[in-house]
MARBA-3410 file (N, C-alpha, C, O; in Angstrom, 1 decimal):
235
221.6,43.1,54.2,222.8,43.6,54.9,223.0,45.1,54.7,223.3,45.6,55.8 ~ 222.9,45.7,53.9,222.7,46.7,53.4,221.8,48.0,53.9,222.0,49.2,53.9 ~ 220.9,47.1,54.1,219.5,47.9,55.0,220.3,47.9,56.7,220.6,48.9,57.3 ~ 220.5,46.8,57.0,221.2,46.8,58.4,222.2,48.0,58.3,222.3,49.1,58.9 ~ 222.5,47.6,57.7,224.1,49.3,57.9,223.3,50.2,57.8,223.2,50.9,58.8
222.3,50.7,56.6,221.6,52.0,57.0,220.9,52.5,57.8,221.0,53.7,58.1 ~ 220.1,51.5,58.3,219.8,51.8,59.8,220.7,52.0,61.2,220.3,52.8,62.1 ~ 221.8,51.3,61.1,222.6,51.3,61.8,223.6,52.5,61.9,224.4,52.9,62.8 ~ 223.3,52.9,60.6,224.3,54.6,60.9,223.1,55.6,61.3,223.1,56.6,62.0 ~ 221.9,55.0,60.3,220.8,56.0,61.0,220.5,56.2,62.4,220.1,57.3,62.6
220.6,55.4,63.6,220.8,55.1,64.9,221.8,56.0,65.4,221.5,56.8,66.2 ~ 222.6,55.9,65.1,224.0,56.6,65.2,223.8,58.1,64.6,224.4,59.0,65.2 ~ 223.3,58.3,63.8,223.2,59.5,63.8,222.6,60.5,64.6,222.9,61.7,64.9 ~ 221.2,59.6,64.9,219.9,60.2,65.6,220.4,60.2,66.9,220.0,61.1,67.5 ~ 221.3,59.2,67.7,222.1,59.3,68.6,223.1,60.8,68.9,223.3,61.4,70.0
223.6,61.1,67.7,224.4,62.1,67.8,223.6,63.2,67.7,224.1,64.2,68.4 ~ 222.4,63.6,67.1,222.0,64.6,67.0,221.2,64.9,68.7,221.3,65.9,69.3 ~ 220.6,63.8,69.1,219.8,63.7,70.4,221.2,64.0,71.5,221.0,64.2,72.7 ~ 222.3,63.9,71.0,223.5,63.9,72.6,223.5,65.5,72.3,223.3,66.3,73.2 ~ 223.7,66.0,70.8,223.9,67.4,71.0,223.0,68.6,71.5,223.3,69.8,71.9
221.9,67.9,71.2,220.9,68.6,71.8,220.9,68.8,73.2,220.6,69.8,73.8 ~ 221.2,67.5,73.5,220.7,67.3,75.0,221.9,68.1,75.7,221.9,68.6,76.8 ~ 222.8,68.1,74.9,224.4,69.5,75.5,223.9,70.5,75.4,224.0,71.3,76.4 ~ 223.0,71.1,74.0,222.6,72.7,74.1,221.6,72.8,75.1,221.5,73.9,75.6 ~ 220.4,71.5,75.5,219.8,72.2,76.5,220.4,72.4,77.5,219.9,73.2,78.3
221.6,71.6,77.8,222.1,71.8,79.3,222.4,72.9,79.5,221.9,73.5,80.4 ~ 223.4,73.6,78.6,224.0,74.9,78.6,223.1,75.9,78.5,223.6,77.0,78.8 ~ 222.1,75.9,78.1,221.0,76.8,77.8,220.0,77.0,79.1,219.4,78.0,79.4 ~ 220.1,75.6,79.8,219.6,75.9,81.6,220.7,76.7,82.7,220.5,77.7,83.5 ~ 222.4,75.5,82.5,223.3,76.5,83.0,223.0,78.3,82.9,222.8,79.0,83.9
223.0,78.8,81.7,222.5,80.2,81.4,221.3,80.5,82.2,221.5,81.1,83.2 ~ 220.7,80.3,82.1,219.5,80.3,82.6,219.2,80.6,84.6,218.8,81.5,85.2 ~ 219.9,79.1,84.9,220.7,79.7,86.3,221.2,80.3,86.4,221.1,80.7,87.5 ~ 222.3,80.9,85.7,223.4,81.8,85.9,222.2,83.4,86.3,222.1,84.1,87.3 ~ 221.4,83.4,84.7,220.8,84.8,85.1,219.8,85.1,86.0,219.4,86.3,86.1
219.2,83.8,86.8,218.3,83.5,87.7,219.0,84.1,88.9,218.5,85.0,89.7 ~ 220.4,83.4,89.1,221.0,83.8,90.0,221.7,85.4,90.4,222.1,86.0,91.4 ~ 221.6,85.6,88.9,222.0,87.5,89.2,221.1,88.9,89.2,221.4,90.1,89.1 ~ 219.5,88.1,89.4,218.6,88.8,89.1,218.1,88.5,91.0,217.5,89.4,91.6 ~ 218.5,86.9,91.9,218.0,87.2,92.6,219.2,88.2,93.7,219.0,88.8,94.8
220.6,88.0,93.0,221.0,89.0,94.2,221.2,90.2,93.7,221.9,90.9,94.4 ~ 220.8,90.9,92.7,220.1,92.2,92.0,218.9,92.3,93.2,219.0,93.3,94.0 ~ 218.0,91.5,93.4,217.3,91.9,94.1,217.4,92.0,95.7,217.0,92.8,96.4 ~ 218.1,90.8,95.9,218.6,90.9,97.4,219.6,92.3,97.8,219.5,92.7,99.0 ~ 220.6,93.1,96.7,220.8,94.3,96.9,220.1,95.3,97.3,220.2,95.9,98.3
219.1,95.5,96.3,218.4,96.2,96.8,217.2,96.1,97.7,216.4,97.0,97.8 ~ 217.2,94.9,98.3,216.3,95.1,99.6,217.3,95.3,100.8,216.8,95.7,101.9 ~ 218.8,95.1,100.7,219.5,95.4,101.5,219.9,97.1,101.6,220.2,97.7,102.7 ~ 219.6,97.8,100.3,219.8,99.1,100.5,218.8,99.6,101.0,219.1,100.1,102.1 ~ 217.5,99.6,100.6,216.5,99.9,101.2,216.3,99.8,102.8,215.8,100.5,103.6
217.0,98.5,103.0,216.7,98.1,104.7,218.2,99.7,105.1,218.1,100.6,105.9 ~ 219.2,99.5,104.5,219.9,100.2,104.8,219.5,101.8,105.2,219.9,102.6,106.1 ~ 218.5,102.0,104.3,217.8,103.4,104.0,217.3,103.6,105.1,217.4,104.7,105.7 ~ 216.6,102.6,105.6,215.3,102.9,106.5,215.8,103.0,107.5,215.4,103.9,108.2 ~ 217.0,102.1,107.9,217.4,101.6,109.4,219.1,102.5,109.5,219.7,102.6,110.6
219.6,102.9,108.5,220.6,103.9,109.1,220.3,105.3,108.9,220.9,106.2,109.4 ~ 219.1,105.4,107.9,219.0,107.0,107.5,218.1,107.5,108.6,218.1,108.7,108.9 ~ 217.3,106.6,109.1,216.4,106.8,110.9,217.3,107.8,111.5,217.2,109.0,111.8 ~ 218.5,106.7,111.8,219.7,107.1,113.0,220.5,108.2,112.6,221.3,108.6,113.4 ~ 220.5,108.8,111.5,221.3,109.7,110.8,220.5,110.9,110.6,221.1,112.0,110.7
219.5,110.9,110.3,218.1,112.2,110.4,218.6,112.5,112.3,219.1,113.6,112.6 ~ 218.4,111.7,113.2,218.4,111.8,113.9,219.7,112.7,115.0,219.8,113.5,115.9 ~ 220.7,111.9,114.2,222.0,112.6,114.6,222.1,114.4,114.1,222.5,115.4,114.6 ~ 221.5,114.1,112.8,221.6,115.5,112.5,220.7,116.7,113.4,221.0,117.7,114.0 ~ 219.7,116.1,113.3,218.7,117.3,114.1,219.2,117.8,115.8,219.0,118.8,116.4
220.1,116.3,116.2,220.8,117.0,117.0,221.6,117.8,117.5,221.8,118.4,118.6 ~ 222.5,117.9,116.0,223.9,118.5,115.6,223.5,120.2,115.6,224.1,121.2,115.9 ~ 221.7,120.0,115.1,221.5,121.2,114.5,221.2,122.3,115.6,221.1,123.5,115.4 ~ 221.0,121.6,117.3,220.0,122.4,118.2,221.9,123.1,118.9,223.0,122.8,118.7 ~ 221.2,124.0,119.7,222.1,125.3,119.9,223.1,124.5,121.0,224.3,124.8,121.2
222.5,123.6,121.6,223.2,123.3,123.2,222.9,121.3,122.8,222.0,120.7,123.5 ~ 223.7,120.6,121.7,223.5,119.3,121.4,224.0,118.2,122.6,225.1,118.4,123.2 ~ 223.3,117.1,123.1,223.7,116.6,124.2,224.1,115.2,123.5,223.6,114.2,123.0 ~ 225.5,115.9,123.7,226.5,114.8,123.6,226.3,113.3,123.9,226.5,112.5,122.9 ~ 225.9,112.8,125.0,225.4,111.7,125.3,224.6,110.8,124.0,225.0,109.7,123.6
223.7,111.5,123.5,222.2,110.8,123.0,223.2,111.0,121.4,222.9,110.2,120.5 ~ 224.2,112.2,121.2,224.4,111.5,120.3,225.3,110.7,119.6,225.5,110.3,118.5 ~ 226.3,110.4,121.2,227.2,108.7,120.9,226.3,107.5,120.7,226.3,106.5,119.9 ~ 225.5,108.0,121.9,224.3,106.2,121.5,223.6,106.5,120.3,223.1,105.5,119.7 ~ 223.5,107.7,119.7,222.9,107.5,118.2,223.9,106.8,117.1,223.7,105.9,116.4
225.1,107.6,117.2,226.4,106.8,116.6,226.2,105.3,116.3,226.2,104.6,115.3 ~ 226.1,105.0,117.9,227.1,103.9,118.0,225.4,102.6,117.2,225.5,101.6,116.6 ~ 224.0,103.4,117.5,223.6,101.9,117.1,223.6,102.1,115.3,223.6,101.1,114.6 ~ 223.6,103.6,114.9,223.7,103.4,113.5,224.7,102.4,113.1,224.4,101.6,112.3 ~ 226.5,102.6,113.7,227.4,102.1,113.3,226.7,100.4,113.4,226.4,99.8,112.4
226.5,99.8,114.5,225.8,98.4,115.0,224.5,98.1,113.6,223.8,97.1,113.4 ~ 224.4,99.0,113.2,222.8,98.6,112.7,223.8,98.5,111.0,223.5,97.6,110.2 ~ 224.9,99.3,110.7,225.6,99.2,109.6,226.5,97.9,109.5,227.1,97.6,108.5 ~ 226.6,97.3,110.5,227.9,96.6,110.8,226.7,94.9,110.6,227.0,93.8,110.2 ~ 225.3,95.3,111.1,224.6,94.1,110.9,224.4,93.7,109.4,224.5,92.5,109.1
224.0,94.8,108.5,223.5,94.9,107.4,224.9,94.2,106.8,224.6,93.3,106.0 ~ 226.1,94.4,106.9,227.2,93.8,105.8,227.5,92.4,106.8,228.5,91.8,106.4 ~ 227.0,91.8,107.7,227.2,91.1,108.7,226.0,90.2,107.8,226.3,89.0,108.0 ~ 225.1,90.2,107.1,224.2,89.7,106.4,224.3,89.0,105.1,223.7,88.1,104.6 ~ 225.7,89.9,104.7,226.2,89.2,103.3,226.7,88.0,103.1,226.7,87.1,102.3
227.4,88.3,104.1,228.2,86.9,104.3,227.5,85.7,104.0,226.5,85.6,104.7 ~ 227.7,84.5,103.1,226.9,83.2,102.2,227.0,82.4,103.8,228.1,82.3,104.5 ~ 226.0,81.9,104.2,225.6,81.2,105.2,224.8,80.0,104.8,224.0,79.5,105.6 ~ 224.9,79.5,103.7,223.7,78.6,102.8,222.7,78.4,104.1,222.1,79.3,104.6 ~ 222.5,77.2,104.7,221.0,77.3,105.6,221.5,77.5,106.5,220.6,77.8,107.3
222.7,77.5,107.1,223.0,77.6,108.9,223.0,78.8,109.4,223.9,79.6,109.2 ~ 221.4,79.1,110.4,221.6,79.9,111.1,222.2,80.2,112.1,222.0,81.3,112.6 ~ 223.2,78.8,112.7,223.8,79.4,113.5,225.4,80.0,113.2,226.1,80.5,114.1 ~ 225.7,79.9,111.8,226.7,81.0,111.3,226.7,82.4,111.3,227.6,83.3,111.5 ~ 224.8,82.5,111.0,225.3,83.9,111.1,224.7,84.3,112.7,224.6,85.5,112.9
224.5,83.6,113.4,224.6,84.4,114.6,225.9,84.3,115.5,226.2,84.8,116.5 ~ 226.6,83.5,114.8,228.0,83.1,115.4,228.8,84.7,114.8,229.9,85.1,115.2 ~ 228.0,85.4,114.0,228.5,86.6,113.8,228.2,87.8,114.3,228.9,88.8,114.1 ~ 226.9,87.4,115.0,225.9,88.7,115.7,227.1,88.4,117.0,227.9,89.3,117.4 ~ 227.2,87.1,117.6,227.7,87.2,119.1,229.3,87.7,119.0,229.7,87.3,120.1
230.3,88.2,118.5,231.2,88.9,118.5,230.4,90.2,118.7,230.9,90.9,119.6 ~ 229.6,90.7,118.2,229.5,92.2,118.6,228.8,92.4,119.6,228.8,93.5,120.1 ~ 228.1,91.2,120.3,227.0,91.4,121.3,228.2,90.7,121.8,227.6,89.6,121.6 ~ 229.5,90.3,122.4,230.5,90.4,123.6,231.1,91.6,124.2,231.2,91.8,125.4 ~ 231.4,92.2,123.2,231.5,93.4,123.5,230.7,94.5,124.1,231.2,95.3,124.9
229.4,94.5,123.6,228.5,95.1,124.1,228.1,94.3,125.7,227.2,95.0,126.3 ~ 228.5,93.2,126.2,227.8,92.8,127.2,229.2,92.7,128.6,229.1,92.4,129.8 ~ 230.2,93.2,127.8,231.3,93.9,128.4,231.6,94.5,129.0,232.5,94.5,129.8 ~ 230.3,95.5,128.7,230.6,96.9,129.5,229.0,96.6,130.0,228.6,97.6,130.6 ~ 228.2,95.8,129.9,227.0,95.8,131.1,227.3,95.1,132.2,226.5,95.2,133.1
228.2,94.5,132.5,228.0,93.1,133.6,227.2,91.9,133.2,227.0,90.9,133.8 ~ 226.7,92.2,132.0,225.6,91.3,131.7,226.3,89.8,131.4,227.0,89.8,130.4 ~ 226.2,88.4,132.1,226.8,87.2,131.5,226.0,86.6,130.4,224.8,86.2,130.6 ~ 226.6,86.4,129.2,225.8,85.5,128.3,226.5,84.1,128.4,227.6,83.8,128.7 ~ 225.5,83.5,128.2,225.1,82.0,127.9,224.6,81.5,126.6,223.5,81.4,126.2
225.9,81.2,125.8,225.6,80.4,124.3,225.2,79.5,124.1,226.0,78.6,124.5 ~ 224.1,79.0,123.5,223.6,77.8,123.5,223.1,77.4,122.0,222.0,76.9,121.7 ~ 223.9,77.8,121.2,223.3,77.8,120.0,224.2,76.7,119.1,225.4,77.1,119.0 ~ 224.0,75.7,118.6,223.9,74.4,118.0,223.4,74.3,116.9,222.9,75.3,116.3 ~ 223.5,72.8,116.2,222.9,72.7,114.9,221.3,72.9,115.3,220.7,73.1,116.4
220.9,72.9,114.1,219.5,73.1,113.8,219.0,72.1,112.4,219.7,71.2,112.1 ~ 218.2,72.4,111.9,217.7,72.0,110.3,217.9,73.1,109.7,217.7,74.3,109.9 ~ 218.4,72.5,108.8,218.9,74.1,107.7,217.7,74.6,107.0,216.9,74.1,106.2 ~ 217.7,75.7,107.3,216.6,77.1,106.3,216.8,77.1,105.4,218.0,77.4,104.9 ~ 215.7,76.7,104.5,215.8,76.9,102.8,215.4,77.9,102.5,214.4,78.4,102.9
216.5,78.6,101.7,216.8,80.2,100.9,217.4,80.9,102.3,216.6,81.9,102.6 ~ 217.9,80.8,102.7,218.8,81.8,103.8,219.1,82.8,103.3,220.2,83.0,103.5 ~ 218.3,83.8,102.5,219.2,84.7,101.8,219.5,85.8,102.7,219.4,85.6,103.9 ~ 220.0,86.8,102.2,220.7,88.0,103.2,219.5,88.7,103.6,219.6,89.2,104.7 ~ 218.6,89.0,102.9,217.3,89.5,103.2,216.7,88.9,104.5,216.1,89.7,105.3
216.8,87.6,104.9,216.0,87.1,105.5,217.4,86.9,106.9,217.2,87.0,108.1 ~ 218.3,86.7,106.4,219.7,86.5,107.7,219.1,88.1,108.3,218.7,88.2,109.5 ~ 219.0,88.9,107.6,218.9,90.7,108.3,217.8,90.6,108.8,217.4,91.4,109.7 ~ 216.9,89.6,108.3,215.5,90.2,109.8,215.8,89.1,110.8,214.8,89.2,111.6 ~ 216.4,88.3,111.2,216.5,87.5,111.7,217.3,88.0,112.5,217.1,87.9,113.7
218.3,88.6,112.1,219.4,88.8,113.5,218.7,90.3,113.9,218.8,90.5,115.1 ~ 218.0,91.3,113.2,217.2,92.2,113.8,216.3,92.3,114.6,216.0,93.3,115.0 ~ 215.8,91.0,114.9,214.9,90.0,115.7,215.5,89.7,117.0,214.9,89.9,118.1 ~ 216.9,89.2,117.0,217.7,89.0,117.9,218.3,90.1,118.5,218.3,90.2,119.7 ~ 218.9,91.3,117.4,219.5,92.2,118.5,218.2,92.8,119.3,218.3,92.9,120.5
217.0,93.2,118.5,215.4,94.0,119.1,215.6,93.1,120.5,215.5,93.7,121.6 ~ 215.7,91.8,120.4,215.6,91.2,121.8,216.4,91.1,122.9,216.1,90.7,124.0 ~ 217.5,91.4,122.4,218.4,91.5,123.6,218.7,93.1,124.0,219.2,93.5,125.0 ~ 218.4,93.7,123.2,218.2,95.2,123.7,217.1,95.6,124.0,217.0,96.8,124.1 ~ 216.1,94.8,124.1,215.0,95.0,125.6,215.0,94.6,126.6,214.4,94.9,127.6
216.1,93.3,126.4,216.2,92.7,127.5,217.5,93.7,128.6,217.4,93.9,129.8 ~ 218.0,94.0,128.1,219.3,95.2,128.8,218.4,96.2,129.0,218.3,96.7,130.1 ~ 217.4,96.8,128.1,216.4,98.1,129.0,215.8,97.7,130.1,215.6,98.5,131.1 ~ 215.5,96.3,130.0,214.0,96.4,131.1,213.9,95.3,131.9,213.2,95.2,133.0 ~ 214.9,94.3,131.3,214.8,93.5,132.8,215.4,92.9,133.8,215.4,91.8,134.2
216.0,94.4,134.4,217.4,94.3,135.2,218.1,93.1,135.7,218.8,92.9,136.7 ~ 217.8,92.5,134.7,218.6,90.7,134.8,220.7,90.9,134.6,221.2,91.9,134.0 ~ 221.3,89.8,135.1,222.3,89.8,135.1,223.0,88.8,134.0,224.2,88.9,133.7 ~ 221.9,87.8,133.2,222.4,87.0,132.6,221.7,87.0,131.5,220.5,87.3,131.5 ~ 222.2,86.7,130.4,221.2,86.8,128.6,221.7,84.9,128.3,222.8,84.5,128.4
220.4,84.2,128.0,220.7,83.0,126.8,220.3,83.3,126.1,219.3,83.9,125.9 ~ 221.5,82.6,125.0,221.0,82.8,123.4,220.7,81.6,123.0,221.7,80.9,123.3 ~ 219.8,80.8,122.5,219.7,79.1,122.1,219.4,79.1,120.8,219.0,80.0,120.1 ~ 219.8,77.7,120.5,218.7,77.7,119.8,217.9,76.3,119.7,218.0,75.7,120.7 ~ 217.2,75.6,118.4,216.8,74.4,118.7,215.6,74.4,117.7,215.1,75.3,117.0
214.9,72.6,118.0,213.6,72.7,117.3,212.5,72.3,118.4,212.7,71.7,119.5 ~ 211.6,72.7,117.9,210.3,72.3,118.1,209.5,71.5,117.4,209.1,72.1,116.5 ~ 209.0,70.0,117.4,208.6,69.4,116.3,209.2,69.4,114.9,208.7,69.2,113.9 ~ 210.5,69.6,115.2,211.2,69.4,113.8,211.5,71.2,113.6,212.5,71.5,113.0 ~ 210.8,72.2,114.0,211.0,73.8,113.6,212.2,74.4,114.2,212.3,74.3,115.4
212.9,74.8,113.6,213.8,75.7,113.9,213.2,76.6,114.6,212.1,77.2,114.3 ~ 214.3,76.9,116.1,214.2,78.6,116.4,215.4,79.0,117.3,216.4,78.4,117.7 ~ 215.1,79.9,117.4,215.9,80.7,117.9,215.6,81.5,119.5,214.4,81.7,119.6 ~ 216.3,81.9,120.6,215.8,82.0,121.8,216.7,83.1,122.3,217.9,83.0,122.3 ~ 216.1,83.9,122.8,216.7,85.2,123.7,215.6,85.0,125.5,214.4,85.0,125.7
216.7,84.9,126.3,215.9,84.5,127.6,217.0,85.1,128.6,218.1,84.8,128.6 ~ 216.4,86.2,129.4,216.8,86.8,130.1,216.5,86.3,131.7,215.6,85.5,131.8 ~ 217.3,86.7,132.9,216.9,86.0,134.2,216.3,87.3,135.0,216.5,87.4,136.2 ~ 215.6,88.2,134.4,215.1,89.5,135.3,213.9,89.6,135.7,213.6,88.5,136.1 ~ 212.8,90.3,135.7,211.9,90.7,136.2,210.9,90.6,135.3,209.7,90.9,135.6
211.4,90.2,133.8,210.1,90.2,132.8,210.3,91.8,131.9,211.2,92.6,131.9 ~ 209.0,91.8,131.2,209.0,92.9,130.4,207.8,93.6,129.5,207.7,94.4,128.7 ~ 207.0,92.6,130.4,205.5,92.6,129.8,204.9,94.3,129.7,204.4,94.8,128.7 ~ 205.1,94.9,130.9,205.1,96.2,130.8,205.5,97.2,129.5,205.0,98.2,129.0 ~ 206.6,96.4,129.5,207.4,97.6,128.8,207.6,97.0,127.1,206.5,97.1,126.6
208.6,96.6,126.2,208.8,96.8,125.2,207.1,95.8,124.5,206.5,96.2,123.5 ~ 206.8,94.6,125.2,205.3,94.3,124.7,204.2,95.0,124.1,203.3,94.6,123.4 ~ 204.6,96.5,124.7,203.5,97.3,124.5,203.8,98.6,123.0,203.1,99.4,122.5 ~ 205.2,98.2,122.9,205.9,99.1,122.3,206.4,98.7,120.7,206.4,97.6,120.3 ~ 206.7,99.9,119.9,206.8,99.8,118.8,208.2,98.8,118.3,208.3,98.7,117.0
209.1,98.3,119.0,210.3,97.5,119.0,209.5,96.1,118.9,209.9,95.2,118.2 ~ 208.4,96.0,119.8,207.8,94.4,119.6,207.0,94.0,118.9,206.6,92.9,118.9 ~ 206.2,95.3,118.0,205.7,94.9,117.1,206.7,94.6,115.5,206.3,93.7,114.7 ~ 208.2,95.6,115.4,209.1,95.4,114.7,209.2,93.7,114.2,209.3,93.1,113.2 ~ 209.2,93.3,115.8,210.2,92.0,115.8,208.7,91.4,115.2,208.8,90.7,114.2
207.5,91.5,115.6,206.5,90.1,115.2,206.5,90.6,113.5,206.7,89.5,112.9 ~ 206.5,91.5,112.8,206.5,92.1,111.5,207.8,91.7,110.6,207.7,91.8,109.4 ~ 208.8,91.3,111.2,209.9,90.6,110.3,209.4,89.3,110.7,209.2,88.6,109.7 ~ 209.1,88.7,112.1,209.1,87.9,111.9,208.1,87.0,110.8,208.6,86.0,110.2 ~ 207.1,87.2,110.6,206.3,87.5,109.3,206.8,87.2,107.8,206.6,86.5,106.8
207.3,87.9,108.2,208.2,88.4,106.8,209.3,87.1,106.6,209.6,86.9,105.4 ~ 209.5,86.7,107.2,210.3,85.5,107.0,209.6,84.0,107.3,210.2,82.9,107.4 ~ 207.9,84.4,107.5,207.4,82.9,107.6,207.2,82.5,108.7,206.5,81.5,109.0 ~ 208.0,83.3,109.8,208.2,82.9,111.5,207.3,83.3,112.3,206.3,84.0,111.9 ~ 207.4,82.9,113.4,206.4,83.3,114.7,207.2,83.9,115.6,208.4,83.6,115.6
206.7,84.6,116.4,207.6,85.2,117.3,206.5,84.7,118.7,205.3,84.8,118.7 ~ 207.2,84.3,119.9,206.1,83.0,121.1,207.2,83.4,122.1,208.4,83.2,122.1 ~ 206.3,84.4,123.3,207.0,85.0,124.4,206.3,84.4,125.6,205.1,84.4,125.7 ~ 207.2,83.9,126.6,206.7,83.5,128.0,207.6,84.2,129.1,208.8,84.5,129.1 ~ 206.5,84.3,130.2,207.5,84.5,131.4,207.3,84.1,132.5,206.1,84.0,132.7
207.9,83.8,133.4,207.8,83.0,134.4,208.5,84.0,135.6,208.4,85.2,135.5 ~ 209.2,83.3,136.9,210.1,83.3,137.7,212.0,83.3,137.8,212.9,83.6,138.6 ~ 211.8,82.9,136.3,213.5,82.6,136.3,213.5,83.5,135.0,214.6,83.4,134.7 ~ 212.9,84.4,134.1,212.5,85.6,133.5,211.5,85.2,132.2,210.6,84.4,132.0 ~ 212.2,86.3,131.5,211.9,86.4,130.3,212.0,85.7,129.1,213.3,85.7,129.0
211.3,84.9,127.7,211.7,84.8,126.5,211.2,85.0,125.9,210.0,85.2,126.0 ~ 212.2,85.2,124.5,211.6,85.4,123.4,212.2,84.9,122.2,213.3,85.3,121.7 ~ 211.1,83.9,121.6,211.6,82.8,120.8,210.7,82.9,119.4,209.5,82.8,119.2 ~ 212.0,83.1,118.6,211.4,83.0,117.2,211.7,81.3,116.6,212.6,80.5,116.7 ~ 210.3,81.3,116.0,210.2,79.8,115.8,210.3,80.4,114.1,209.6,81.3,113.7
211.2,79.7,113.4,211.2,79.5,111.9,211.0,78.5,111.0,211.1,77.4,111.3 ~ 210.6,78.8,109.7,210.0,77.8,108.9,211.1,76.4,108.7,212.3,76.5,108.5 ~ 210.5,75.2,108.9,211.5,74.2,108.0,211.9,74.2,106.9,211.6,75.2,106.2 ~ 212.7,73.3,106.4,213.4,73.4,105.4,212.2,73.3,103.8,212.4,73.7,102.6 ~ 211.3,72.8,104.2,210.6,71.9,102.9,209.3,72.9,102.8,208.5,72.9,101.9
209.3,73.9,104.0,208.4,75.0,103.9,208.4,76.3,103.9,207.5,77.1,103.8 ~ 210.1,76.5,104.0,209.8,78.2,103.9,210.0,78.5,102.6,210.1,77.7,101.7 ~ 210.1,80.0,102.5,209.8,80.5,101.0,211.2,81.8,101.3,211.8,82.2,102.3 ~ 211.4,82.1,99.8,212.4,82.9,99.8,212.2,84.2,100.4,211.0,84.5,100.4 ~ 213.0,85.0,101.0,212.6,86.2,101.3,213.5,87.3,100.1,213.3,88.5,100.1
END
């Protein structure tokens, strides 16, 4: 009887020492995520400054040199303004936590592209719906994605004197994507050849995506197909 009780507290002990453990490792992973988590938006800052560097200090070298010539033409440098201010307004338009839905954050791009389609005549057509959620949505990857989007609807207003923009989106065999389709003349000519459509296939890249352009009679598209959920990778 005796032996039974000692074992029986021995049980109980080894019990208690195995529960406490099993608390310190918990807290010890909690920690663990916590600093996982502030190292990856440590880094997501600074790919957002960087992006910031590249893509407002372009527009801002540029405003200057104009400021600097003797007879500065006014014109070129409101539209320089206004896409730096657009190109700043995307970058904090990025932070915003969207866990996988990308159509939140284009539900954020299309307030600024109303306005802008305001003063074209241009009619958009929203067609943007659920999708499969993007694993790691981070802000790194939300900014090439809507830079993707605006690159394509501001070729589509340069060049294909169309009256109407759709935005969609949707899958393909299960893949997310996303769709800019204009009703004009095409564009094969023009930004295809140009350093804006290499931008867009080079993020797209960058986020694991394809970028898949057709044109027909009723116009132009241009459709970024993105990774599924069980295959993309962080950006």
């Amino acid at each position: 009887m005796h032996s039974q009780n000692e074992l029986k507290n021995y049980n109980e002990e080894l019990e208690n020492r195995v529960t406490k453990r099993t608390h310190a490792l918990e807290e010890n992973f909690l920690r663990l995520k916590k600093l996982e988590k502030r190292q990856i938006l440590s880094h997501e800052r600074e790919r957002i400054m960087m992006e910031m560097h590249d893509g407002m200090g372009g527009h801002l070298v540029s405003i200057m040199a104009m400021l600097e010539q003797e007879n500065p033409q006014h014109d070129n440098m409101r539209i320089a303004l206004k896409e730096a201010l657009e190109d700043l307004r995307l970058v904090i338009d990025s932070l915003d936590p969207v866990g996988g839905d990308i159509g939140y954050a284009l539900g954020m791009f299309r307030k600024r592209l109303d306005r802008t389609l305001n003063n074209t005549g241009v009619r958009l057509i929203w067609n943007v719906g659920d999708v499969p959620e993007i694993e790691n949505l981070t802000p790194g990857v939300v900014l090439r994605i809507l830079r993707i989007v605006q690159e394509a609807v501001t070729n589509s207003l340069k060049y294909s004197s169309g009256d109407q923009l759709t935005i969609s989106t949707g899958t393909i065999d299960g893949q997310p994507f996303v769709s800019v389709k204009d009703n004009g003349t095409g564009m094969t000519s023009g930004p295809c050849e140009g350093r804006g459509f290499e931008n867009m296939h080079h993020r797209a890249k960058d986020v694991c995506g394809t970028i898949v352009t057709s044109e027909s009679d009723s116009g132009f598209e241009i459709k970024l197909l993105l990774p599924a959920i069980n295959t993309a990778t962080e950006i």
